[in-house]
Biotite code that builds the C-alpha atoms (Angstrom):
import biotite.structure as struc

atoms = struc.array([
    struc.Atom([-67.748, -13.908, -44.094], chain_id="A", res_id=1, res_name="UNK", atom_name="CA", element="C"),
    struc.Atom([-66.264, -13.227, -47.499], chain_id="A", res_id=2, res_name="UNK", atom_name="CA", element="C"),
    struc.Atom([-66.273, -15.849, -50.311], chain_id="A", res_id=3, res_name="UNK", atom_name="CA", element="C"),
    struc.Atom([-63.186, -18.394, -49.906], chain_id="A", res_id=4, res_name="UNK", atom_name="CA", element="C"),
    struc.Atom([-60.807, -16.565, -52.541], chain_id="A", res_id=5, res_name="UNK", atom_name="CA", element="C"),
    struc.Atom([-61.639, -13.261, -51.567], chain_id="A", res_id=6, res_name="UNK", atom_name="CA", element="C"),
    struc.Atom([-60.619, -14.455, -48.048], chain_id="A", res_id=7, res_name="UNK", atom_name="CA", element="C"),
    struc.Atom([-57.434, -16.292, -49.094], chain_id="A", res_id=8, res_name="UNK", atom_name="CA", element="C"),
    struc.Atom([-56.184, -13.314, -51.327], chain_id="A", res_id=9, res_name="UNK", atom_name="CA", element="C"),
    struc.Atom([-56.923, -11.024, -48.243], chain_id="A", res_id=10, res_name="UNK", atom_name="CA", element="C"),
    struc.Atom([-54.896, -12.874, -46.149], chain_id="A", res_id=11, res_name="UNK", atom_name="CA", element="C"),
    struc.Atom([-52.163, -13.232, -49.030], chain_id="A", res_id=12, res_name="UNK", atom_name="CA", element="C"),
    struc.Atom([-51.887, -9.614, -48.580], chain_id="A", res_id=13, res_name="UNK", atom_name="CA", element="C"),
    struc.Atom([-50.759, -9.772, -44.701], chain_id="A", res_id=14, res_name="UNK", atom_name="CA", element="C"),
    struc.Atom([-47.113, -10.185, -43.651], chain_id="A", res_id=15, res_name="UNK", atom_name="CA", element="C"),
    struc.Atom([-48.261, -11.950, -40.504], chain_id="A", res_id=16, res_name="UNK", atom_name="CA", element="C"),
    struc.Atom([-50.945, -13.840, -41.840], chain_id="A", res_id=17, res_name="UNK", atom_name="CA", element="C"),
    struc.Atom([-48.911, -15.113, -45.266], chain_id="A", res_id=18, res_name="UNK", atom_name="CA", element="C"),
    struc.Atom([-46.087, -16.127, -43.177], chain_id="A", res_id=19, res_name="UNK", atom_name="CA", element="C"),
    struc.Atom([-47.471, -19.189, -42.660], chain_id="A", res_id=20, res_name="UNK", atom_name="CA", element="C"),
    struc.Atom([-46.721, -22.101, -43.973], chain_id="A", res_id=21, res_name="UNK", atom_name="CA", element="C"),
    struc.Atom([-46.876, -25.966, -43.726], chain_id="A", res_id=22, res_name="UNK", atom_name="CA", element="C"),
    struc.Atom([-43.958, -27.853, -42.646], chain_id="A", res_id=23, res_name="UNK", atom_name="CA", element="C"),
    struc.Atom([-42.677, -30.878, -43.753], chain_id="A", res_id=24, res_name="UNK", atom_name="CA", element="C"),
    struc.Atom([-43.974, -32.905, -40.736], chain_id="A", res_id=25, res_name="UNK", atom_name="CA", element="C"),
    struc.Atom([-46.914, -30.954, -41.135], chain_id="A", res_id=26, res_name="UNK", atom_name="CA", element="C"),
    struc.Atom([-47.331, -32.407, -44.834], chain_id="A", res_id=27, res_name="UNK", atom_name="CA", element="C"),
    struc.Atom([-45.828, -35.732, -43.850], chain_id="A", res_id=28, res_name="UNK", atom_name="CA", element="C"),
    struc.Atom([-49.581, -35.532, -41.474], chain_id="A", res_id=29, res_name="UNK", atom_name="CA", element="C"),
    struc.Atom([-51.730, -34.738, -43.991], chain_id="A", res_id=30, res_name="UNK", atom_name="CA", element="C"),
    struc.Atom([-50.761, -37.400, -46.333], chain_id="A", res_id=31, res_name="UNK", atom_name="CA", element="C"),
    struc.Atom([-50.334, -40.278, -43.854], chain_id="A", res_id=32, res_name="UNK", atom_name="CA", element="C"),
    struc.Atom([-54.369, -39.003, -41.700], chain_id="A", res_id=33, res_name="UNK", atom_name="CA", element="C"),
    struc.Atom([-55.683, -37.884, -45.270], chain_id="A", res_id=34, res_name="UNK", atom_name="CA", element="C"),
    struc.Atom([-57.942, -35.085, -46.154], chain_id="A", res_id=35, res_name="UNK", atom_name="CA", element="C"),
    struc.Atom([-60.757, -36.619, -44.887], chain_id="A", res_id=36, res_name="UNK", atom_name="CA", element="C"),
    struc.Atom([-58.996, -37.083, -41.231], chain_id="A", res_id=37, res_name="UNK", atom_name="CA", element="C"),
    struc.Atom([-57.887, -33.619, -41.359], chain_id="A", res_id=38, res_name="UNK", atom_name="CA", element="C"),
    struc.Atom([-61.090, -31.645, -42.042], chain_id="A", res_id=39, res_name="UNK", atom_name="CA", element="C"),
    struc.Atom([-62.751, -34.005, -38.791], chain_id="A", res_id=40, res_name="UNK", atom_name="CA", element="C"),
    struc.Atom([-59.943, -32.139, -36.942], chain_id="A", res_id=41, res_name="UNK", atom_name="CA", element="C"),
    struc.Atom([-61.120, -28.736, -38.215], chain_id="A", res_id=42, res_name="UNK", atom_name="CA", element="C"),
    struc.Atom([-64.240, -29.051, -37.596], chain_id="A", res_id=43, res_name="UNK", atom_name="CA", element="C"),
    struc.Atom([-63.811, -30.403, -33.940], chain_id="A", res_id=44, res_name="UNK", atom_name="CA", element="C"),
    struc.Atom([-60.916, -27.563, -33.273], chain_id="A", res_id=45, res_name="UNK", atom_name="CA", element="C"),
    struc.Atom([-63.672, -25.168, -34.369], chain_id="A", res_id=46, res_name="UNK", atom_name="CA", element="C"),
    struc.Atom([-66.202, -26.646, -32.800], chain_id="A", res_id=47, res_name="UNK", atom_name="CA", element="C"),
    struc.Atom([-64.478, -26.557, -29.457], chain_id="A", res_id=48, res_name="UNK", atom_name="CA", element="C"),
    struc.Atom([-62.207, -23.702, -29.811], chain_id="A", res_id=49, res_name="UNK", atom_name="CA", element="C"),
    struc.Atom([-64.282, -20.931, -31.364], chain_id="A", res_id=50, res_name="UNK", atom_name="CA", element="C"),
    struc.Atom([-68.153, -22.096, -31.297], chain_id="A", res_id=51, res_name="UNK", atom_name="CA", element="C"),
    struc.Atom([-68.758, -20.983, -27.589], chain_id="A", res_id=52, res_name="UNK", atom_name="CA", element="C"),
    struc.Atom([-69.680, -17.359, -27.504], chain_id="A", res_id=53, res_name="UNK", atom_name="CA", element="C"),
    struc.Atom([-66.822, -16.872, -24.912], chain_id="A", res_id=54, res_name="UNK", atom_name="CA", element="C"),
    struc.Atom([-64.180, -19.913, -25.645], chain_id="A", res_id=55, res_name="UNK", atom_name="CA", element="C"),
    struc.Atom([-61.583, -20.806, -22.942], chain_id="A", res_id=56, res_name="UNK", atom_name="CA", element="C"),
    struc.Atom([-58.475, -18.786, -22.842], chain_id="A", res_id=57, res_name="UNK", atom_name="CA", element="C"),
    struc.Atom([-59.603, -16.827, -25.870], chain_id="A", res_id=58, res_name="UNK", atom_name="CA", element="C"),
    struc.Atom([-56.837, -15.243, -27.534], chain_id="A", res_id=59, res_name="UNK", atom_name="CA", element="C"),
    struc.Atom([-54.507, -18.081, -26.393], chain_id="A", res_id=60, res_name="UNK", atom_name="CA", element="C"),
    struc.Atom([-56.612, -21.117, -27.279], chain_id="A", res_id=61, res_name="UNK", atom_name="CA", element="C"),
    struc.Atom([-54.859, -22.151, -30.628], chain_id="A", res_id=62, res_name="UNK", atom_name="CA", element="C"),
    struc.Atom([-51.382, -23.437, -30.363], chain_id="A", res_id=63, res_name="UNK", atom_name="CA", element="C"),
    struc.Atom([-49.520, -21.836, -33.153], chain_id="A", res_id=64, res_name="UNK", atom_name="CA", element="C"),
    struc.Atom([-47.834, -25.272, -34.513], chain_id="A", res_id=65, res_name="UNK", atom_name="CA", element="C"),
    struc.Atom([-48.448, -28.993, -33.470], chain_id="A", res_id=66, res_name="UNK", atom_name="CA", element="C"),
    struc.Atom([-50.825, -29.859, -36.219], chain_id="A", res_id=67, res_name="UNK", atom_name="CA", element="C"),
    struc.Atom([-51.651, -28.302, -40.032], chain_id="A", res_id=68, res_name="UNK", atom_name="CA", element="C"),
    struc.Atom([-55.150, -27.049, -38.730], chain_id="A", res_id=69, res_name="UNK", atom_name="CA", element="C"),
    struc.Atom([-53.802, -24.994, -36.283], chain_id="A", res_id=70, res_name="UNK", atom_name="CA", element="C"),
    struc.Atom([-51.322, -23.223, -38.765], chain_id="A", res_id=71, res_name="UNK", atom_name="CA", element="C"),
    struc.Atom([-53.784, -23.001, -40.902], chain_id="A", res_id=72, res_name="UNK", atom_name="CA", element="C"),
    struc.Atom([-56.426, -21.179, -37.903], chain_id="A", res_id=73, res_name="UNK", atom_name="CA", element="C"),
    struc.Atom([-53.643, -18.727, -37.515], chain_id="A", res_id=74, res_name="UNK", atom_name="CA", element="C"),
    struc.Atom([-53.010, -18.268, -41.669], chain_id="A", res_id=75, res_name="UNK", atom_name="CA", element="C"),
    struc.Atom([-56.712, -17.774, -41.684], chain_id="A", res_id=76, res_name="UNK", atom_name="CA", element="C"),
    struc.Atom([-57.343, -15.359, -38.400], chain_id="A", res_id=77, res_name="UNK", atom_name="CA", element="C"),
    struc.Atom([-59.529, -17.918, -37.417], chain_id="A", res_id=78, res_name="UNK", atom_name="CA", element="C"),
    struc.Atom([-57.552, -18.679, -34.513], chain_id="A", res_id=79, res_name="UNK", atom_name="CA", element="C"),
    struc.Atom([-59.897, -16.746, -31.911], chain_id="A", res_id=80, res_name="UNK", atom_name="CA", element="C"),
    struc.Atom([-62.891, -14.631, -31.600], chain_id="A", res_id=81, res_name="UNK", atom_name="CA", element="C"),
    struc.Atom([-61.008, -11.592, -31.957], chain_id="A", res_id=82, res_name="UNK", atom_name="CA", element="C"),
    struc.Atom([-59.657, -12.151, -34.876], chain_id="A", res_id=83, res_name="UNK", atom_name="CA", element="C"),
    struc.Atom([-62.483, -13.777, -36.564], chain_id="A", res_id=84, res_name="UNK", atom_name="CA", element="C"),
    struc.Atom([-63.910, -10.447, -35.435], chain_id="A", res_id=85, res_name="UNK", atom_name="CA", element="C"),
    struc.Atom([-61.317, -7.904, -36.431], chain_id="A", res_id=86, res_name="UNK", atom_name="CA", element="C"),
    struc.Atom([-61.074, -10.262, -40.048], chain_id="A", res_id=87, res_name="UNK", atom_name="CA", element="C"),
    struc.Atom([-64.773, -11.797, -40.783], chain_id="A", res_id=88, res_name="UNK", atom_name="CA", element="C"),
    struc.Atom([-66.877, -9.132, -38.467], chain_id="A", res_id=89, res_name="UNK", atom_name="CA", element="C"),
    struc.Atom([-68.093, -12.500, -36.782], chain_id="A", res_id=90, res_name="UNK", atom_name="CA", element="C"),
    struc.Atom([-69.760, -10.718, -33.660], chain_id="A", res_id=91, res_name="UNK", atom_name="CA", element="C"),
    struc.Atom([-68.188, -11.397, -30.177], chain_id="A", res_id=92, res_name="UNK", atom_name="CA", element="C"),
    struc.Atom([-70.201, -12.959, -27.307], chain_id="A", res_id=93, res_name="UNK", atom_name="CA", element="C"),
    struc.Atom([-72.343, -14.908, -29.888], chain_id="A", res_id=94, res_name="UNK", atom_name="CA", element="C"),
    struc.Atom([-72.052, -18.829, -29.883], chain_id="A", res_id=95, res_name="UNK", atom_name="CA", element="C"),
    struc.Atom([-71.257, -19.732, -33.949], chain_id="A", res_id=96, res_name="UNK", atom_name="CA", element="C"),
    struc.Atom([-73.575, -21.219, -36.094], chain_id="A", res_id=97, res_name="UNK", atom_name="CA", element="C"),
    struc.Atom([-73.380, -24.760, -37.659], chain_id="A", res_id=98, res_name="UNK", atom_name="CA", element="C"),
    struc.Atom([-73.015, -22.665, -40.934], chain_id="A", res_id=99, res_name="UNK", atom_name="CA", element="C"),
    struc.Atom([-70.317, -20.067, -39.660], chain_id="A", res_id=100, res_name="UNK", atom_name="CA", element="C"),
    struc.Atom([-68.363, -23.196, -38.074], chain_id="A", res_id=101, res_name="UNK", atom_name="CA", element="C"),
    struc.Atom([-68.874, -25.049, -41.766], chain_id="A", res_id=102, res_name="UNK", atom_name="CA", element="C"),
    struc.Atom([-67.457, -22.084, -43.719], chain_id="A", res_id=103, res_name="UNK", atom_name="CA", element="C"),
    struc.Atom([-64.591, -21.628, -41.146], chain_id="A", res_id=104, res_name="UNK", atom_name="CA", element="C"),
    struc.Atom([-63.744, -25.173, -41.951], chain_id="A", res_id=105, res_name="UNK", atom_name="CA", element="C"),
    struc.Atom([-64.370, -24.986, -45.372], chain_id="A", res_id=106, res_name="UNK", atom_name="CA", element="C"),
    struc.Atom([-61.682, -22.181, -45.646], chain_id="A", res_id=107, res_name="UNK", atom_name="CA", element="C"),
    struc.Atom([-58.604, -23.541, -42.888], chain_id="A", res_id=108, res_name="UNK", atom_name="CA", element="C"),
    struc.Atom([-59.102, -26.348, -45.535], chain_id="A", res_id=109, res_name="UNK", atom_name="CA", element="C"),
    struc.Atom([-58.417, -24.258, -48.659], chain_id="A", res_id=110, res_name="UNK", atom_name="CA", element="C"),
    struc.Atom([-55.888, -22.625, -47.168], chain_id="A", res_id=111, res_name="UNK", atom_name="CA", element="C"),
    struc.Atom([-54.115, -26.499, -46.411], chain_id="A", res_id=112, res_name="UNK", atom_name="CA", element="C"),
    struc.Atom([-54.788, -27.543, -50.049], chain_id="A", res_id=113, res_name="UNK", atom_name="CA", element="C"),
    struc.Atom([-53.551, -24.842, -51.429], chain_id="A", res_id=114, res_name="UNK", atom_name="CA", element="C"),
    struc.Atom([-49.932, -24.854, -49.468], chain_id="A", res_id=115, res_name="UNK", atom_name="CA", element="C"),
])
């Protein structure tokens, strides 16, 4: 995967991608759960939604509202293996690492910061 930025200003550059944004009950979450609360989300979403080399209903697994980490999996293109694939060249059929899962959080939590 690409450095943070680099990923973030690639993504800036996609209609679909930078359409994303944070709603108000989406904000309302992070600030009454905290950071702290939040990133535990990301880390379990990615740990159950994209770890497995072949995740359930892949492709469909990530709601695309209902809580700020799932936004941001979808403002990332970390919201399947496909995408992580077509974005990051993460290989399909591969469980994730500990690392790869850390630096997937570490950027869905950039991207909430920073909107």
């Amino acid at each position: 995967m690409a450095s943070i930025d680099e990923a973030l200003v690639k993504l800036s550059r996609s209609k679909f991608r930078s359409s994303f944004k944070l709603s108000k009950k989406d904000r309302e979450y992070i600030n009454g759960k905290g950071m702290d609360t939040v990133r535990s989300h990301a880390r379990d979403f990615v740990r159950q939604r994209l770890a497995p080399a072949f995740p359930e209903n892949d492709g469909k697994q990530t709601p695309m509202s209902g809580h700020p980490v799932f936004v941001a999996m979808h403002a990332c293109a970390c919201c399947c293996r496909g995408c992580l694939n077509k974005w990051y060249n993460v290989p399909l059929g591969t469980p994730l690492t500990e690392a790869q899962q850390e630096k997937i959080t570490n950027l869905l939590m950039a991207w909430i910061q920073a909107n």
